[in-house]
N, C-alpha and C positions, 0 to 999 in steps of 0.2 A: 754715680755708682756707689752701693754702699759697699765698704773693704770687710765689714763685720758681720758674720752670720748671726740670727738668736740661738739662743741658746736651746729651743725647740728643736732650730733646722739642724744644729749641730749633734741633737740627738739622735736626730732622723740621719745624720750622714758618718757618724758614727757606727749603726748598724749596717748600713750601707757598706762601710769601707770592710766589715768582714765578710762580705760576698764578693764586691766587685773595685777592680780600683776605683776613685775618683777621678775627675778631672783635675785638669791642674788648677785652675782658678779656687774651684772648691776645695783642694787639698789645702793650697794657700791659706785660704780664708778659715779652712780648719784648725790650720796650724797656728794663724794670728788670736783667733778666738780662746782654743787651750792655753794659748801663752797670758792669756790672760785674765781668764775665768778658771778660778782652782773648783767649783762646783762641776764644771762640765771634765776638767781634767779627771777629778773626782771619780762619775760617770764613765768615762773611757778607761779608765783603770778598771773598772768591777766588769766592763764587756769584756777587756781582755781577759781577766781572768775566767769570768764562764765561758768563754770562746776557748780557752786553754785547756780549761776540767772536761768540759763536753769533748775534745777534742782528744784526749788522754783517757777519758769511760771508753766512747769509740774504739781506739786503738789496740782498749786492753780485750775488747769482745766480750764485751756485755749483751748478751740477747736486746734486742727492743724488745718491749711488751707483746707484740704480736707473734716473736718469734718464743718468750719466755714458756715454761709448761704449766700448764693451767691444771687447777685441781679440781675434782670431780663437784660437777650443779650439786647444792643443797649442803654441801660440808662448807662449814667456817673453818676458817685457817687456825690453824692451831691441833686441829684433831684428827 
């Protein structure tokens, strides 16, 4: 059994874990690998923080694009 995920899969379960929990084997083996790769700790800090900003634009009610108001065909913005 390997105890150590790569550093790929860790990327991959890092995005993972702001959707859905992990399992516990994988949380483990997530935990053992951050504790000891500062590159992928790294990585998990910048998800958290756009996981945080996106989640704070959200909250404040920002239109999405689709919802934003659109300026009339054939004028450049600025005019």
């Amino acid at each position: 059994m390997n105890w150590m995920h790569s550093c790929k899969r860790v990327a991959e379960l890092l995005s993972q874990r702001l959707d859905e929990p992990l399992g516990l084997i994988d949380e483990i083996k997530l935990r053992l690998h951050l504790s000891m790769c500062g590159n992928c700790s790294h990585v998990e800090q910048q998800l958290e923080g756009v996981h945080a900003a996106t989640a704070d634009l959200f909250a404040s009610g920002v239109p999405a694009d689709d919802e934003a108001p659109q300026r009339p065909a054939g004028r450049p913005a600025g005019h």
